[in-house]
N, C-alpha and C positions, 0 to 999 in steps of 0.2 A: 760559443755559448749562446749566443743571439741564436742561430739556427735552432738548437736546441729547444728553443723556448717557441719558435713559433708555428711548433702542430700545439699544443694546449691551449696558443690565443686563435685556433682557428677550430678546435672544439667546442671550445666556451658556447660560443653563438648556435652552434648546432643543437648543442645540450639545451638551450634555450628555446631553441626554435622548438624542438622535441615536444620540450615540455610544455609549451605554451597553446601544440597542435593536439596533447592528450587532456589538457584543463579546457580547449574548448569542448570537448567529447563527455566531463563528467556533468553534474548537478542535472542540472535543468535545460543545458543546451538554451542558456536565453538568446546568445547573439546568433545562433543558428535560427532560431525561431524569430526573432525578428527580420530575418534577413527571407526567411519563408512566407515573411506576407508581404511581400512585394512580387513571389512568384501567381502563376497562373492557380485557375482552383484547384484543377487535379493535382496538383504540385502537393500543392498544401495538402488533400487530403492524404496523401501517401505519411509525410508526415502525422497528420492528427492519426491514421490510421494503428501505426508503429507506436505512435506516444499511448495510445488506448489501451492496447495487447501489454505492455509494462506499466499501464495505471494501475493494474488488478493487484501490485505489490506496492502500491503508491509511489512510481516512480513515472517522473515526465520526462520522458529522455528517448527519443525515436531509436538510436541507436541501440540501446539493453532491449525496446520493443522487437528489433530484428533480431538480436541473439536468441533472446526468448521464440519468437516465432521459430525458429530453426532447431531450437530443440523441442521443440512441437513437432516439427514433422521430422524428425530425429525419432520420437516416440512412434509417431502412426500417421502418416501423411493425410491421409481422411480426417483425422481429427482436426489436424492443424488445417487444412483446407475449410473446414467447416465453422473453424473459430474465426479464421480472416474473414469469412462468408457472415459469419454474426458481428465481426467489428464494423464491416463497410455498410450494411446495412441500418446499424443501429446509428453508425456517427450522419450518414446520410438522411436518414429519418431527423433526426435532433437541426441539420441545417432547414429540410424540406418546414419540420414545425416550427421556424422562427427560434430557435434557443441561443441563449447565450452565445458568441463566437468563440470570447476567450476560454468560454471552460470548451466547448466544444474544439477547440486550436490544444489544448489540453489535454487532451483525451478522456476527461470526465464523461463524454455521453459514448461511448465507445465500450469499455471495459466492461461492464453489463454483457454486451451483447458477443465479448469474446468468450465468457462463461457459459452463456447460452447456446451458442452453437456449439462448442468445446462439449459442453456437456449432455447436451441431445446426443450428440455421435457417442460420446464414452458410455451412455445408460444405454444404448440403443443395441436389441441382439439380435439385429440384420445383418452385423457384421460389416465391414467398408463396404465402400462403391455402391449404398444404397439410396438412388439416386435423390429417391423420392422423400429421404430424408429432408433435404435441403429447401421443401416447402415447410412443412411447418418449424424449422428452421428461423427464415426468412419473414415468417409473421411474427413467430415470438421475439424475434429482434429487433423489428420493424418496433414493436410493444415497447422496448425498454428506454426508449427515449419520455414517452407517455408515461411510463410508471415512475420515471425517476424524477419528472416536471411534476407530477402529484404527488410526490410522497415529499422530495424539498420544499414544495411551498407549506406543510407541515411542520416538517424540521430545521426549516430555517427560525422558526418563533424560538428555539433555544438554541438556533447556532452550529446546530449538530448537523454532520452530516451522514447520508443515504447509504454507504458503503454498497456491499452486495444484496442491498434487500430486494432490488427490481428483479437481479437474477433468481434469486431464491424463491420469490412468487411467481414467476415465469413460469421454469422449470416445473416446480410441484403443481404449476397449474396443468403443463402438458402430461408431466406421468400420471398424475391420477386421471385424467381424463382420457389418457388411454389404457394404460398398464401393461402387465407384463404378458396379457395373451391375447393382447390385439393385434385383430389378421395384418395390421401395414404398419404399423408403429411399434412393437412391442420391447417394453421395457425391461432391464432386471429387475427380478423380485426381490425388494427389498426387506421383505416378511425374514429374508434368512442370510442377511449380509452383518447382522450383530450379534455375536456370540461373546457371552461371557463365562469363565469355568466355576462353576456352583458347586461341586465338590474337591475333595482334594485330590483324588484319584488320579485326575484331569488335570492338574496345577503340574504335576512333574514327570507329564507323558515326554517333553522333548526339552533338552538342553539346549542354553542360551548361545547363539552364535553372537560371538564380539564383533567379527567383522561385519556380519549385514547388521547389526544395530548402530555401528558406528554411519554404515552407508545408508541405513536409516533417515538421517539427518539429511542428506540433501535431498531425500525422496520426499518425506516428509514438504518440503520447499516445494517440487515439481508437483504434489496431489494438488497445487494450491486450483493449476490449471487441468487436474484428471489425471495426471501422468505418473506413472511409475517406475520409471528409469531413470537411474543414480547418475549417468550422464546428461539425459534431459534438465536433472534437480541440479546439477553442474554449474549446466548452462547458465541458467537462472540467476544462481549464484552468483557468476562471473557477470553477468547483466546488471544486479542489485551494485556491487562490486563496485562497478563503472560509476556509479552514478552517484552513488553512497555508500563507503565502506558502514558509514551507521545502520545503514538499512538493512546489509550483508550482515552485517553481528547479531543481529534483533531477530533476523529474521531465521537464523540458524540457532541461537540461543531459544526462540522458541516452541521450535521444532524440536530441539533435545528436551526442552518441559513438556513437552508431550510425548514423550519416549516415555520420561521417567512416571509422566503419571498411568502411562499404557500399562507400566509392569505394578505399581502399586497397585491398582485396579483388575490385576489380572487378566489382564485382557490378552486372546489368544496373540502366541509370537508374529504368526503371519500378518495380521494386520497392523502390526506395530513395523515387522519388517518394509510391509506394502505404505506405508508413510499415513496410513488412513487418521492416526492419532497425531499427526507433528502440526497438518497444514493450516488448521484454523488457531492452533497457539500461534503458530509461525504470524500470521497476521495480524491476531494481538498484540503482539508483541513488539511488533514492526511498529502499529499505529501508536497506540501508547508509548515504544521508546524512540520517541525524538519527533515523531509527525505531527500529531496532533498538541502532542508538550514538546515546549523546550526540552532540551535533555539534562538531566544534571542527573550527580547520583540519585536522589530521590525520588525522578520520575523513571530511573532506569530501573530501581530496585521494584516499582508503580508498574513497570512491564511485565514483569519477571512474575510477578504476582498475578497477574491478569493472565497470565501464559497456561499457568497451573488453574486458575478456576475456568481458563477458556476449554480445558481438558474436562476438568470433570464436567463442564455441563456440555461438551459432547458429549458424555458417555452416556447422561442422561436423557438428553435429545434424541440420540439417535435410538435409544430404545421406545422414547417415544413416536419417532417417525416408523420404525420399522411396523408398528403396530397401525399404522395405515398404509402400511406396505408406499411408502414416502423413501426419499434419501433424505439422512439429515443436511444438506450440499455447504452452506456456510450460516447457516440459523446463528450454530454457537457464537462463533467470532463474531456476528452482530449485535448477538443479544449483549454477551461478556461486555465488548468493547463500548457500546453504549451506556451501561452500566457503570464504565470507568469515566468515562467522558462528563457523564456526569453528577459525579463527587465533587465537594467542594470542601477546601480547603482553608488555612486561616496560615499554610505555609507560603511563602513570595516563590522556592523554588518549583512548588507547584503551579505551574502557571499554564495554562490551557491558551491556544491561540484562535481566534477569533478566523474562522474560516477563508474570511478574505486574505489574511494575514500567511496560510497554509503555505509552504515549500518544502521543500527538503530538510533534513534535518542539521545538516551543516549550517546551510541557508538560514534557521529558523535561530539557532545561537549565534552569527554574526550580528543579523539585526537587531536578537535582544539585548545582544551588547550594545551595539550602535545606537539602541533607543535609551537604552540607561544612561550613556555615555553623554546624550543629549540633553535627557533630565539633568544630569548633574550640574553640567556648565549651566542653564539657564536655571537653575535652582541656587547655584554662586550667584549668578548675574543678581538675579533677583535680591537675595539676600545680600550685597554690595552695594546696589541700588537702595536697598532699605536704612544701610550702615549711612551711605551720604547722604541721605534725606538728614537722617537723624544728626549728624555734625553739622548741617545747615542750619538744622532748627535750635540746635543748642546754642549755634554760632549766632545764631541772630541777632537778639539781645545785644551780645558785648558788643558787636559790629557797630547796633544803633547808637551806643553810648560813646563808641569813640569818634564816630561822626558829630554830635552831639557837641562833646567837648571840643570837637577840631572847632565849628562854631564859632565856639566860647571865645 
């Protein structure tokens, strides 16, 4: 019997060890990142580098930053080449100008600049391996540390933060300045990348396919970085996954609200197939459920909602970028999201977190437990403290009088 029993006390510990070796790999990776600043600098930047490339989904965690990279170049090697080329340069910029360490250790000045390269190569119709790509590349990265120190010392007067707006003036700064029939640069034309069906004729030329709508959804996830492949959108997943199953729900839930508002709106299949309508809900929806709020039903149902108006004012944006031949790249989920961020409330479970305050969304409902949890007891203390005041003072008196009469 004894024999029997002892492979399960010699499991126990293994199953432990296991799991104590996959919970250092989720959230935030704090004790790994502490343990990264006692290494050398290039150490550390491979780190900040990775944590950057998975900021763009509000995730700090170097390891989902490598999955994600790999389904980068899973999609197109040039691209993914070219996004690491806009992360190291933009986190390096942000050290060179004096910025912050810890958001820079973060990957905050980073993620910018993975869009930016990312998305130079994806507009760009030189097709890979063009080399000369990779200079204005390289400026407008160099830029994004610069645009995002001047646009936060703005946005920090209400707390709010920058998301992709440095990428987004970047970008629209390089394509209009060159466009789509520039002899060394040339861009797609964005003049005729938004079609919507205006008659009925048009509404019931092709039948709905359930499975690419279904694969929709993780594609949707992967446009976030230009990519179009349902194993790249996968990837991503499994990356978000890791680090926060909240983030994995939010961010595939609002991806499917942008399916759903692709087909109310009519909007041809292809590009609801090609994810063009999931990725900037996907991002709302991410930030509003759980990042920027505590999560509780209320701020999730606060997502959910933000998902569906982050849709329609793509659809509106984009028909107004198309008309300066622009990409709308992430306008919507800026404009949307800031929009939500800030609303104010007179509910407790609406509760927005003070920037500093920002983690993971796990992260972000242990603390406000932990801080309630704090109020509470010193809110007893207090009021305990108040109760013996008040029996002291009543006590008083009679105290004096039997003193008094002991006297007597």
């Amino acid at each position: 019997m004894e024999e029997s029993n002892q492979p399960s006390h010699v499991e126990a510990p293994a199953r432990s060890c296991l799991l104590r070796a996959v919970c250092l790999l989720t959230g935030d990776m704090h004790v790994f990142r502490e343990w990264m600043k006692r290494r050398v600098l290039v150490i550390q930047l491979l780190d900040w580098i990775f944590r950057g490339v998975a900021q763009v989904m509000f995730v700090n965690n170097p390891v989902s930053g490598l999955l994600i990279t790999t389904g980068l170049f899973l999609q197109e090697p040039w691209w993914a080449l070219n996004s690491l080329l806009g992360t190291v340069v933009s986190t390096v910029s942000a050290v060179l100008l004096g910025q912050n360490r810890e958001a820079v250790s973060a990957g905050l000045y980073g993620y910018n600049g993975t869009l930016v390269g990312m998305l130079m190569a994806v507009f760009s119709t030189k097709g890979s391996w063009y080399w000369w790509l990779l200079l204005p590349n390289v400026f407008m990265s160099m830029l994004c540390p610069v645009v995002s120190s001047a646009l936060s010392s703005v946005a920090s007067k209400w707390d709010l933060p920058i998301f992709t707006l440095p990428f987004n003036i970047l970008v629209c700064i390089h394509v209009a300045a060159t466009g789509f029939d520039h002899p060394y640069f040339p861009k797609v034309d964005f003049r005729s990348n938004v079609h919507f069906r205006n008659d009925s004729s048009n509404s019931s030329d092709d039948s709905l396919n359930i499975s690419q709508l279904f694969l929709s959804v993780p594609v949707g996830v992967g446009q976030v970085y230009g990519c179009d492949s349902p194993w790249t959108g996968g990837l991503i997943l499994l990356a978000l996954l890791l680090s926060s199953p909240t983030v994995c729900y939010h961010a595939m839930l609002g991806s499917a609200a942008g399916i759903l508002s692709g087909l109310a709106l009519a909007a041809p299949h292809e590009d609801i197939y090609s994810g063009l309508w999931g990725y900037n809900s996907a991002l709302s929806c991410v930030a509003i459920g759980g990042v920027f709020y505590v999560i509780t039903w209320q701020t999730h149902l606060l997502a959910v909602i933000c998902a569906f108006f982050c849709a329609y004012t793509t659809a509106a944006i984009s028909k107004l970028m198309s008309a300066l031949a622009l990409p709308a790249c992430t306008w919507p989920f800026c404009l949307s999201t800031l929009i939500f961020l800030l609303i104010s409330s007179e509910i407790p479970a609406i509760c927005r977190l003070p920037l500093s305050a920002v983690s993971y969304p796990e992260e972000n409902l242990r603390n406000q437990r932990h801080s309630r949890a704090l109020e509470k007891a010193q809110h007893s203390q207090q009021s305990g403290g108040q109760e013996g005041a008040r029996l002291r003072e009543s006590a008083g008196p009679n105290v004096q009088l039997v003193v008094e009469r002991g006297r007597q």
